[in-house]
C-alpha positions in Angstrom: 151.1 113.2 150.3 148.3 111.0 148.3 148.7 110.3 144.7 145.9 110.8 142.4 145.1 107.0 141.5 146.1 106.5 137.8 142.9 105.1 136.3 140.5 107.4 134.8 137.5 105.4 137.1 139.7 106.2 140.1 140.3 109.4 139.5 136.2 110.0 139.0 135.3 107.8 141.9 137.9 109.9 143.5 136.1 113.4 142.3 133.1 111.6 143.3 134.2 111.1 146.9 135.7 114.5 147.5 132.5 116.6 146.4 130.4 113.9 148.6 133.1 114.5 151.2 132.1 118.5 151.1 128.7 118.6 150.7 128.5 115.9 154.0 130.7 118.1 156.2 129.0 121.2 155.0 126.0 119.5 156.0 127.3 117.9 158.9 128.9 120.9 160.3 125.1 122.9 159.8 123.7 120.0 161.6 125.6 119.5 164.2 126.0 123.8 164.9 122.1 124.0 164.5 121.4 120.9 167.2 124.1 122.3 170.0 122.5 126.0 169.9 119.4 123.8 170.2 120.9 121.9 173.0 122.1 124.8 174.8 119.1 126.6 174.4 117.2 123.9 176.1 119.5 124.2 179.2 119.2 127.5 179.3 115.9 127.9 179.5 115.8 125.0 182.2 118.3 127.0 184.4 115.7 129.7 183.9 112.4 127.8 184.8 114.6 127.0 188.0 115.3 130.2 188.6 112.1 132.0 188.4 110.8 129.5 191.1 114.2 129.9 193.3 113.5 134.0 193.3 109.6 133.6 193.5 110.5 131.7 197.3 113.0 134.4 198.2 111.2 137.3 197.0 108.6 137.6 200.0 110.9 136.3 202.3 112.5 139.0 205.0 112.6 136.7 208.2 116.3 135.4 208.9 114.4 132.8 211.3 112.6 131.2 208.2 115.8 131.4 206.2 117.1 128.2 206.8 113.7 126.3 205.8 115.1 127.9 202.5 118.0 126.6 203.2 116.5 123.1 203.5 114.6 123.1 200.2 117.8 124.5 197.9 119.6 121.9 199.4 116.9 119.0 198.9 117.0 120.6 195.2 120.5 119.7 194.7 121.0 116.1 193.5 123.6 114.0 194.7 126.3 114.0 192.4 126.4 117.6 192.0 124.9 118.0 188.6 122.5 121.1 190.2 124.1 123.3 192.1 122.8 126.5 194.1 124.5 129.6 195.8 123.2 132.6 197.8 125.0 135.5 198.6 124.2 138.5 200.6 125.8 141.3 202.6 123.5 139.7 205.5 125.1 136.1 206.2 121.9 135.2 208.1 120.5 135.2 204.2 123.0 133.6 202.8 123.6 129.9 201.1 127.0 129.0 200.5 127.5 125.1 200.3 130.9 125.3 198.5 133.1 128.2 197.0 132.3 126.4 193.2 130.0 128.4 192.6 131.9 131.9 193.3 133.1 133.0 189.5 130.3 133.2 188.4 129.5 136.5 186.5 125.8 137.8 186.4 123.5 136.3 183.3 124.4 133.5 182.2 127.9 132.0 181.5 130.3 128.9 181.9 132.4 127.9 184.6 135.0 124.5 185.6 134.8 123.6 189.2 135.7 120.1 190.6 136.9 119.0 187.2 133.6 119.5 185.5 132.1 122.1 183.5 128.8 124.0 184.3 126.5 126.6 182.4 125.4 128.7 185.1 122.6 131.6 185.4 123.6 134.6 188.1 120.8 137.2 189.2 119.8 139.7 191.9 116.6 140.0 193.5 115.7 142.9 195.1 115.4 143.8 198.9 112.2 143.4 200.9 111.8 144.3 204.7 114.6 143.6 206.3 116.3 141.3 203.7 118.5 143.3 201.8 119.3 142.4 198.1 120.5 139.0 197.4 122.2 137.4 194.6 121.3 133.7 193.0 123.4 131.7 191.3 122.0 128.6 189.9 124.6 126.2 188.1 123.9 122.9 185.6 126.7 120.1 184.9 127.0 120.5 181.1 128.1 116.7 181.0 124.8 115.2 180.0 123.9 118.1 177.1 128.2 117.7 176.1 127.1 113.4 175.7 124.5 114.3 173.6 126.4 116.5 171.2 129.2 113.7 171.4 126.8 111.3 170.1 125.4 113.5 167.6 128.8 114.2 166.3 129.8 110.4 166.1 126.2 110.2 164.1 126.5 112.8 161.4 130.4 111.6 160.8 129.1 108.1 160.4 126.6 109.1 157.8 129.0 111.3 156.3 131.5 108.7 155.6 128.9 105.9 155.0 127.8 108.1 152.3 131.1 109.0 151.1 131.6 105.4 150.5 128.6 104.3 148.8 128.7 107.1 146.2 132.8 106.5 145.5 131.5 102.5 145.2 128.4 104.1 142.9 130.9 106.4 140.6 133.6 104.0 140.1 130.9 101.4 138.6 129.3 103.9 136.4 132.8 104.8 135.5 133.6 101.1 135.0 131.1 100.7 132.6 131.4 103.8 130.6 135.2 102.8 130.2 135.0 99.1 129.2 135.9 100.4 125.8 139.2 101.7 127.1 139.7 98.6 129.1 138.9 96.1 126.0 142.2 98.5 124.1 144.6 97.6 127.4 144.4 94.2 127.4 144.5 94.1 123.5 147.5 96.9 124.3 149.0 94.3 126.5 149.2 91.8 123.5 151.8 93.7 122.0 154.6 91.7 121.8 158.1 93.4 120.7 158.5 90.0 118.8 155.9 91.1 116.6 156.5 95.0 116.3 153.7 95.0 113.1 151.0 94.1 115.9 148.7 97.7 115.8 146.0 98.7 117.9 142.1 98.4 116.9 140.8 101.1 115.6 137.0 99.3 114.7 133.9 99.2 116.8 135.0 102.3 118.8 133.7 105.2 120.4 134.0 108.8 118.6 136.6 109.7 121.4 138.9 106.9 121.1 139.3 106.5 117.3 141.4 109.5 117.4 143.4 108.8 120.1 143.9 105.0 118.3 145.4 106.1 114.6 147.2 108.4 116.5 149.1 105.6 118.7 149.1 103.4 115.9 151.2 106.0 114.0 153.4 106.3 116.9 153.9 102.4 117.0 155.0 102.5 113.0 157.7 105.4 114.1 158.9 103.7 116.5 159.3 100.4 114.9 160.8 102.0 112.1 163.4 104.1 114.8 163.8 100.4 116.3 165.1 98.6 112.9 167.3 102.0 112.1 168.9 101.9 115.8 169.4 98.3 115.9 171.1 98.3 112.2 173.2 101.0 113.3 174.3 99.6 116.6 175.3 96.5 114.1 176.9 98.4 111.6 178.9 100.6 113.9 180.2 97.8 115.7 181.5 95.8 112.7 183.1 99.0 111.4 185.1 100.1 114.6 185.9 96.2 115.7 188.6 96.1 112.8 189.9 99.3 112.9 190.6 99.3 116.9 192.2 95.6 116.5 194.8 97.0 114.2 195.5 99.6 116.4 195.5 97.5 119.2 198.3 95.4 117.6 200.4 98.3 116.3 200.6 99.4 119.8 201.4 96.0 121.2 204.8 96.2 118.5 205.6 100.0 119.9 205.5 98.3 123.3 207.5 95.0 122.5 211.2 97.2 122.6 212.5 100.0 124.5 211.6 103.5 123.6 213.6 106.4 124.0 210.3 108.7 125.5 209.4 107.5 128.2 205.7 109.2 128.1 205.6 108.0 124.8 205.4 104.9 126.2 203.1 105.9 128.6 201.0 107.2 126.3 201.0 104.4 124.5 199.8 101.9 128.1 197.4 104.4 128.3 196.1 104.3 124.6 196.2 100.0 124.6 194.1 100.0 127.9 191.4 102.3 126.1 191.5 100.5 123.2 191.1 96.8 125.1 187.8 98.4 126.6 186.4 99.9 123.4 186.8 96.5 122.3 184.8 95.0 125.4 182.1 97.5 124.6 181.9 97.0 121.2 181.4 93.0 121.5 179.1 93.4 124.4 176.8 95.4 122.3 177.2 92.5 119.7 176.0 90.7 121.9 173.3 92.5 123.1 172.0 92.9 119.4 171.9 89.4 119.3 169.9 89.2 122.5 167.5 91.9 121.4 166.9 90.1 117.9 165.3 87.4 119.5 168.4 85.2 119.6 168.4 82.2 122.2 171.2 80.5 123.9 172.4 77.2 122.4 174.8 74.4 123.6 172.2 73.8 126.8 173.1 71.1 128.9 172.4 70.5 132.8 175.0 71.9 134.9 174.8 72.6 138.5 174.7 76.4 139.7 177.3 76.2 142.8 180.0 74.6 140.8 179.8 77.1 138.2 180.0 79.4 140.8 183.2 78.3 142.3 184.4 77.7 138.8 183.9 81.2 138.4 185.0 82.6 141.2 188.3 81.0 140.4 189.0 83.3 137.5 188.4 86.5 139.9 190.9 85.1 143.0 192.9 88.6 142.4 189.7 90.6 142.4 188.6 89.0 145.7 192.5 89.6 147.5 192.8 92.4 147.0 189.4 93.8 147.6 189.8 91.1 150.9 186.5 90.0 150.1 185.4 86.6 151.0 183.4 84.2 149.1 180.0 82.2 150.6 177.9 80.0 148.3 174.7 78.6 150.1 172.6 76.3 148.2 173.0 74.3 144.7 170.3 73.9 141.7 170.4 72.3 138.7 169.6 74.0 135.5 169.8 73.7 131.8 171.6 76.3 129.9 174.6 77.4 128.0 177.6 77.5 130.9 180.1 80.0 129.0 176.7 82.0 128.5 175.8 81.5 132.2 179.4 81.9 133.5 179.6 85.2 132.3 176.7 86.3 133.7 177.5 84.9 137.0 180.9 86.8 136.4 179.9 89.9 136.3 177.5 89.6 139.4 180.6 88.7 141.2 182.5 91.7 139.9 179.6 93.9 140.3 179.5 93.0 144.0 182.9 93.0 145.0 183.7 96.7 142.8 180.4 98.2 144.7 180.1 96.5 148.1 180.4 99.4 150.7 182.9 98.1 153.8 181.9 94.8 152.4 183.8 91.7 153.7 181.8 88.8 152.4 180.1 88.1 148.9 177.4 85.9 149.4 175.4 83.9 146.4 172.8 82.1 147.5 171.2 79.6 145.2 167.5 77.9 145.9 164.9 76.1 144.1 161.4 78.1 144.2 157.7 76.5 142.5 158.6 76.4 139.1 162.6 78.4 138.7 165.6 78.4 140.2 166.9 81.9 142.0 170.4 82.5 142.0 171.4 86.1 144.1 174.5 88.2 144.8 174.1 89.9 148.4 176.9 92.2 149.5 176.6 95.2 151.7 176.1 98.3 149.1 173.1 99.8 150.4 170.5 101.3 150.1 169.7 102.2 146.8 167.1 104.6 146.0 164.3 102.8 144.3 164.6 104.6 140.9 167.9 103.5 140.8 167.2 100.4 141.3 164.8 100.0 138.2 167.6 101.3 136.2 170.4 99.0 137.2 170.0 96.5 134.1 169.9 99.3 131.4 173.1 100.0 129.4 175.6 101.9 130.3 173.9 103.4 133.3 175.7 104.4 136.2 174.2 105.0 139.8 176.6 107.5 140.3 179.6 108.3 137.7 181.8 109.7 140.7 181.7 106.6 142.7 184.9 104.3 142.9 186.0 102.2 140.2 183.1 103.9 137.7 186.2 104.8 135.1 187.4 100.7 135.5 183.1 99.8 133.7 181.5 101.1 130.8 177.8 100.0 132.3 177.3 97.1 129.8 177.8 94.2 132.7 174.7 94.3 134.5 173.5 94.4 130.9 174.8 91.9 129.6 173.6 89.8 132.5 170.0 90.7 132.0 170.5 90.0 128.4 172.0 86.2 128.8 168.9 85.9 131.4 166.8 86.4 128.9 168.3 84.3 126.0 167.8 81.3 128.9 164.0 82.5 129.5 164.2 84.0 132.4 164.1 86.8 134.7 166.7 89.4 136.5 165.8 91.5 139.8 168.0 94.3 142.3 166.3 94.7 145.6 167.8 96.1 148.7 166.9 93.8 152.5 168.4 95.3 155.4 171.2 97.7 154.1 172.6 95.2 151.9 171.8 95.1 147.9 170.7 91.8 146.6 170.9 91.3 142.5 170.5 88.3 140.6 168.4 86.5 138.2 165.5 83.7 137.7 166.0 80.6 135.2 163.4 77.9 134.8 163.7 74.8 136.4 164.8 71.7 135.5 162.4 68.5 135.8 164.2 65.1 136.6 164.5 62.8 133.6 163.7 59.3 134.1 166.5 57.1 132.7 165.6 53.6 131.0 165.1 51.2 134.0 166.1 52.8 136.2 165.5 56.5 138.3 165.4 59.6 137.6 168.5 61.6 137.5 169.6 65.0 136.0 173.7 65.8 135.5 175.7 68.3 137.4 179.2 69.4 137.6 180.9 68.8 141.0 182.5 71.8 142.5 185.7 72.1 142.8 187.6 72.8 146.0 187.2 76.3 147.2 185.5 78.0 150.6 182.0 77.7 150.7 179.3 77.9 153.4 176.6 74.4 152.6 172.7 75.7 153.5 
């Protein structure tokens, strides 16, 4: 099915094409009817023109001894690939003229036949008895091949015009609506200028047309809601935090001291297990939105230094060893960058890329990160076998607390934040995240900047990196 195209000048070069699209076909179709009837007229009334001069030779002819002299000419009528054919029959064989047994369906007047994998209009008619001929029946047969060319031709014509047309007035429309919608065009890019940084920015509402000024206060209005919805949601996301972080640390410890003795109910201690490990991921969720406040106020990652991309990696890695063994997931890192950025920032974002893939991989027996320099940033992706992932889905994967699917495995062990969080450390560092799936595998992972080479004093250039430390990799 074709989507409606989503600019207003599509959509009328799009009206413009369809109505020139009918009227040509309705036109075409006229056309081309009109010319065949013409076409089949004209063979018609040449099949008739034969046969009046066919019937006018056997009409005062009653000698069987001259009959083949008639004989003669029909034959020297008939061209030699067949395209005119001729058949006599009679109750009398010494009157007939039978070159073939083509010719033998066909009904009197005229109609259409196949024979010898052709097709041919033919004309069928009696003439009467005279002397001792008795009555005879014609049959006079055309190849429609010639007349079927030229109705080919005149059907390849009229489509070509149709669609040439169709064409030049979509082309014709989409200017004129071009130019009567610069005005519109002139409010996206300034729309495009809006920079959540800067949520007081407000559309023009000046030097424009009748129809737009409307439509202009009316969004501006809408941006002042919704920067004032903005300020209330991010306070409150700050405020709620701070208030429930206390709170769930004292709880947190009281249940530590229930737990530090033996209890005489046993499900009271359970309940209590089951109570701290709630309470340790309300705290996670609650500092991950922190942090995610921070992000969304504009807040940029400090302590940057060079460090090299593998080695925190590996250095990562490290710190999920049990996540890996018992998932029996195996760890390849192909490829090493350099970039400048905060490495307890970064680390945690390359953490929980790692956990992401190893909780969501599908019969997946190797995590690979690949890491590689591109023009002007430095890629960094998380491949394990997790696919596919419907494209929506795919969009969504950075939002908070979204879940694919809330019934999958391990979805009670997340709270949604860490793909978040990831997206939200990316930024801090200036750059970019992306999910994509190649091949039945699902690839996620971000874009930093890269770093240039600094040129010491006297001597070359050199930027510092941390060396891995020992652990399984695979070198690019």
């Amino acid at each position: 099915m074709i989507s409606a195209p989503k600019s207003i000048a599509g959509r009328l070069a799009l009206m413009f094409a369809i109505a020139t699209s009918l009227v040509s076909i309705l036109a075409g179709v006229a056309m081309f009817s009109f010319q065949s009837l013409e076409l089949k007229r004209h063979q018609a009334e040449e099949l008739s023109a034969r046969s009046e001069i066919i019937v006018a030779m056997i009409r005062r002819l009653e000698d069987p001894t001259r009959w083949p002299l008639m004989a003669d000419k029909l034959k020297s009528f008939t061209p030699a690939d067949g395209s005119i054919r001729y058949r006599i029959e009679s109750p009398d064989p010494r009157f007939q003229f039978t070159p073939g047994k083509a010719l033998e369906p066909a009904r009197n007047g005229f109609g259409v036949i196949h024979a010898d994998g052709k097709r041919f209009m033919t004309l069928a008619r009696n003439v009467p008895a005279y002397g001792r001929r008795p009555d005879v029946r014609l049959v006079i047969a055309a190849d429609t091949a010639p007349f079927d060319a030229s109705r080919y031709v005149l059907g390849i014509g009229v489509l070509g015009v149709s669609v040439l047309t169709t064409a030049l007035v979509s082309l014709l429309g989409w200017w004129i609506a071009r130019r009567g919608l610069a005005p519109v065009d002139r409010l996206s890019h300034r729309a495009g200028a809006l920079n959540p940084a800067d949520p007081s920015l407000r559309m023009p509402t000046q030097d424009l047309p009748a129809e737009l000024v409307g439509l202009m206060s009316a969004f501006n209005g809408a941006l002042d809601r919704l920067q004032a919805a903005y300020e209330r949601l991010a306070a409150f996301n700050a405020d709620v935090a701070h208030e429930l972080r206390t709170p769930l640390g004292n709880l947190i410890g009281q249940t530590q001291v229930a737990l530090s003795r033996t209890r005489d109910a046993d499900e009271l201690e359970d309940t209590l297990h089951s109570n701290l490990e709630e309470l340790e991921r309300l705290r996670t969720i609650i500092n991950d939105m922190l942090f995610m406040a921070r992000a969304d106020q504009g807040a940029l990652a400090a302590n940057l230094a060079p460090l090299s991309l593998a080695a925190l990696t590996h250095k990562t890695a490290d710190f999920l060893d049990v996540l890996f063994e018992d998932a029996e997931v195996r760890l390849e890192v192909r490829g090493d960058a350099t970039v400048t950025a905060d490495a307890s920032l970064l680390g945690r974002a390359v953490t929980n890329l790692l956990d992401n893939a190893i909780r969501h991989g599908v019969d997946c027996k190797t995590v690979r990160v690949t890491i590689e320099t591109q023009d002007k940033a430095v890629c960094l992706s998380v491949r394990n076998k997790g696919g596919p992932i419907p494209e929506p889905h795919l969009a969504r994967l950075f939002d908070r607390f979204y879940r694919m699917d809330r019934a999958r495995e391990h979805s009670g062990e997340v709270h949604g934040l860490g793909l978040a969080v990831v997206k939200a450390i990316v930024i801090m560092h200036g750059g970019s995240v992306f999910a994509r799936c190649e091949g039945g595998e699902v690839l996620i992972g971000f874009l930093l900047p890269r770093v240039e080479p600094v040129a010491t004093d006297g001597g070359p250039a050199s930027v510092a990196a941390v060396p891995p430390p020992e652990r399984e990799a695979v070198d690019a």
